[in-house]
C-alpha positions in Angstrom: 3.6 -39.0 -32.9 3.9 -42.9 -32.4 1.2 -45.3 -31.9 2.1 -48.9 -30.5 -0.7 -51.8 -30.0 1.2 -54.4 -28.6 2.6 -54.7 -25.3 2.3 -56.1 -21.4 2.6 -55.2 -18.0 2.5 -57.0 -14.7 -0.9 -58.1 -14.9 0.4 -60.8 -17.6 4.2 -61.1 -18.0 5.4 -57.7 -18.8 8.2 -56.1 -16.0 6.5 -53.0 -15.1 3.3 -51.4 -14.1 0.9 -50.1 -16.7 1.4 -47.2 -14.6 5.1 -47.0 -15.4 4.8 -48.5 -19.1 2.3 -45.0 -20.2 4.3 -42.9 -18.2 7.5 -44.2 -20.3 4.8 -44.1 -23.5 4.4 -40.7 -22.6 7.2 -39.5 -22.6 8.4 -41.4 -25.6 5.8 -39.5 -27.4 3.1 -42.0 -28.5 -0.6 -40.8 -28.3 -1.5 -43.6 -25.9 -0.2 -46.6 -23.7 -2.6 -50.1 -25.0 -1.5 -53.0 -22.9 -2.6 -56.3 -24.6 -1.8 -58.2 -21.9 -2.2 -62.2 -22.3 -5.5 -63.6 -21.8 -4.9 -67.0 -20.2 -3.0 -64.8 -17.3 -6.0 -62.9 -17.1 -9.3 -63.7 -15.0 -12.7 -61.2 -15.7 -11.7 -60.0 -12.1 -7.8 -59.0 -12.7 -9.2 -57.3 -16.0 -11.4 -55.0 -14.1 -8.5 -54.1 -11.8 -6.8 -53.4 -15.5 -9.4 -51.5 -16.7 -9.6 -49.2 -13.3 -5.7 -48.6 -14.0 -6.3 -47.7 -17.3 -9.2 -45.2 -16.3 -6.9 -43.5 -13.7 -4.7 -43.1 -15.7 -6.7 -41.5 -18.5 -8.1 -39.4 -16.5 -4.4 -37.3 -15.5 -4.7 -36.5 -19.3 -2.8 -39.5 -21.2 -5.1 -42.4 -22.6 -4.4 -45.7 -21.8 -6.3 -48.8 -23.1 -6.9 -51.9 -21.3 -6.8 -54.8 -24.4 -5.7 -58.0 -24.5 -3.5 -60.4 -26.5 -6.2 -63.3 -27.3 -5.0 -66.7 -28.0 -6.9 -69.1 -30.5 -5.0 -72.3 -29.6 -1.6 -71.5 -31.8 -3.0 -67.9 -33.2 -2.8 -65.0 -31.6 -4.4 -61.5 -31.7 -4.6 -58.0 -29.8 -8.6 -57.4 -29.2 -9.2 -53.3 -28.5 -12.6 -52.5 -27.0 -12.9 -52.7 -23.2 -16.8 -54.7 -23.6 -15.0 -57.1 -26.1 -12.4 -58.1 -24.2 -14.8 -58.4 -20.9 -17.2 -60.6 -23.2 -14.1 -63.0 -24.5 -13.0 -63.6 -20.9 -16.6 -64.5 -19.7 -16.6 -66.7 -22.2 -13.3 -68.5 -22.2 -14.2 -69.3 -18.4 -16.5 -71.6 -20.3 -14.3 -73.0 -23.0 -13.3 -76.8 -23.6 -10.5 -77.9 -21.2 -7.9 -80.5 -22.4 -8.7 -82.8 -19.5 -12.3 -83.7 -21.0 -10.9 -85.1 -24.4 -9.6 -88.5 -25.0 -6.8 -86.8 -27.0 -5.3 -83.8 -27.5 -6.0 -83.2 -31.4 -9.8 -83.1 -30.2 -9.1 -80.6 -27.8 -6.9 -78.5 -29.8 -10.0 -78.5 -32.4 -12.9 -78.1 -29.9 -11.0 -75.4 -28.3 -10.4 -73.6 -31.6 -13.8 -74.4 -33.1 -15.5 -72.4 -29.6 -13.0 -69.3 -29.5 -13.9 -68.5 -33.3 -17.6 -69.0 -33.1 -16.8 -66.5 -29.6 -15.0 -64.3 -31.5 -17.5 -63.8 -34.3 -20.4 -62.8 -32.1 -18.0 -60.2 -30.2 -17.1 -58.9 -33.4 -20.9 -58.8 -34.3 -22.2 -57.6 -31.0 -19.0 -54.6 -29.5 -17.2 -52.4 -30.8 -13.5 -53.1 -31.3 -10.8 -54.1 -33.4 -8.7 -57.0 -34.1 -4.5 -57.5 -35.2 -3.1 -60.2 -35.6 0.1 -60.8 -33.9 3.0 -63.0 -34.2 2.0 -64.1 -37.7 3.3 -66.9 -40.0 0.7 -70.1 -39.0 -1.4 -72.1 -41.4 -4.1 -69.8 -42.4 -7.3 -69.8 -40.6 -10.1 -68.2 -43.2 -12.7 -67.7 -40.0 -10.5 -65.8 -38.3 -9.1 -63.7 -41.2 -12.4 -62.8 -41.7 -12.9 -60.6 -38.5 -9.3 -59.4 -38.8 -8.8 -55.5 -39.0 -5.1 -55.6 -39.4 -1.9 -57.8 -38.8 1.9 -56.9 -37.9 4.5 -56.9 -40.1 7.0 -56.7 -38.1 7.3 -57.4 -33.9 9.9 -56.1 -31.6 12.3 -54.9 -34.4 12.2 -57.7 -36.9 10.2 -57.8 -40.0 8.9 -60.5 -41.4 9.8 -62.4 -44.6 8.6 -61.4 -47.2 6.8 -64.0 -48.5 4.8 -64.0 -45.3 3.7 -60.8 -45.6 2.5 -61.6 -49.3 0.6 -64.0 -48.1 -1.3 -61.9 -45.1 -2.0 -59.5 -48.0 -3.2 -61.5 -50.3 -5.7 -63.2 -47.3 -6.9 -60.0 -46.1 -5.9 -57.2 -49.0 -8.2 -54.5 -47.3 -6.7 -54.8 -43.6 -4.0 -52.2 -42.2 -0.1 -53.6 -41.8 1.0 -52.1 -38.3 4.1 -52.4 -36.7 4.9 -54.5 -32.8 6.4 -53.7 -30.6 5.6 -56.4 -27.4 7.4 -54.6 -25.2 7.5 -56.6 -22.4 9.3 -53.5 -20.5 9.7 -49.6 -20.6 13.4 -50.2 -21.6 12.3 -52.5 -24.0 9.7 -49.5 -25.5 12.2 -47.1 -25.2 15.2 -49.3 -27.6 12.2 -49.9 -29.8 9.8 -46.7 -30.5 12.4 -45.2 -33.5 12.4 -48.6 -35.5 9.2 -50.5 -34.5 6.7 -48.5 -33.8 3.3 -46.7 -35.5 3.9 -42.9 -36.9 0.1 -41.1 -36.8 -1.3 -38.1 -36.8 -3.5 -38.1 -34.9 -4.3 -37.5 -31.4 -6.0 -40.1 -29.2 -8.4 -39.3 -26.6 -10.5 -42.3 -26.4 -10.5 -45.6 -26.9 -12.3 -45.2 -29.9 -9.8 -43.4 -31.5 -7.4 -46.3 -31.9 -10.5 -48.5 -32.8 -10.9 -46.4 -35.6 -7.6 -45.7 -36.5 -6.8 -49.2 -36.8 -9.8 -49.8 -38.7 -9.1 -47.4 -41.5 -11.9 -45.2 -40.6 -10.0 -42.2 -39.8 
């Protein structure tokens, strides 16, 4: 069975439907469809219209997972757990805009400074997990600390080496998942043989991923 925790639909910048993207998960044989969708495309509204896809879908009898690909200024990171990501959009309708600073460095600092002290609570307060995506950045020791895993490889290239030395050395207990960020169900069907999770499990909640991706399986 495959397992992939990075990928989009329409409601961000993906081609297709999260409709269409499970039904191609589906049939690609992955346990469950988890659309990490962008978060500055997103609004607490167009989540819950997410979230109600994701439910409907479910319920015919294949899970799908309404997450989100968070960005912390120039970091980025898939956040699983439907009251985490509702509590990180509430709160990023709050967050320091650029217009407000006499200069962009202080933005880019303010800005950073409120999404970790944001993400820390949600990690504190819901359930979910957190992966980083798209690594190879200066490392940021608050967010590595409320990191449950990071990709090694996204959309069927791995990265160097000495990045991925690094990431373990950082955060030596976290799981190394393959992404995929298909952007498409072509793009998850060309990608599911060589970038994509094998598990062995079988998902039936939301809190099966959680878990699986927190080692607690």
């Amino acid at each position: 069975m495959k397992l992939n925790l990075h990928a989009h639909t329409k409601y961000s910048d993906g081609a297709n439907t999260m409709w269409h993207m499970a039904d191609m998960a589906k049939k690609l044989g992955h346990v469950a469809f988890v659309a990490t969708d962008h978060d500055y495309m997103m609004t607490p509204e167009k989540y819950e219209d997410a979230v109600r896809d994701a439910a409907q879908i479910t319920a015919g009898g294949f899970l799908c997972v309404a997450a989100l690909e968070i960005s912390i200024v120039y970091d980025e990171a898939a956040l699983i757990g439907t009251e985490a990501c509702r509590a990180w959009l509430k709160a990023m309708t709050k967050a320091p805009q650029e217009g407000y600073f006499a200069s962009r460095e202080n933005y880019y600092q303010e800005r950073r400074e409120y999404q970790l002290a944001v993400l820390h609570d949600i990690v504190r307060v819901h359930r979910c997990a957190l992966i980083l995506v798209h690594p190879g950045g200066a490392p940021i020791p608050a967010l590595f600390q409320v990191l449950d895993a990071y990709e090694i490889m996204n959309s069927g290239t791995r990265w160097d080496k000495s990045e991925i030395d690094v990431l373990a050395k950082l955060m030596p207990s976290a799981r190394q998942v393959i992404g995929m960020d298909a952007h498409s169900s072509a793009w998850m069907r060309h990608e599911t043989m060589s970038a994509c999770n094998d598990v062995d499990f079988l998902a039936k909640t939301e809190e099966d991923i959680i878990r699986w991706v927190k080692q607690e399986d």
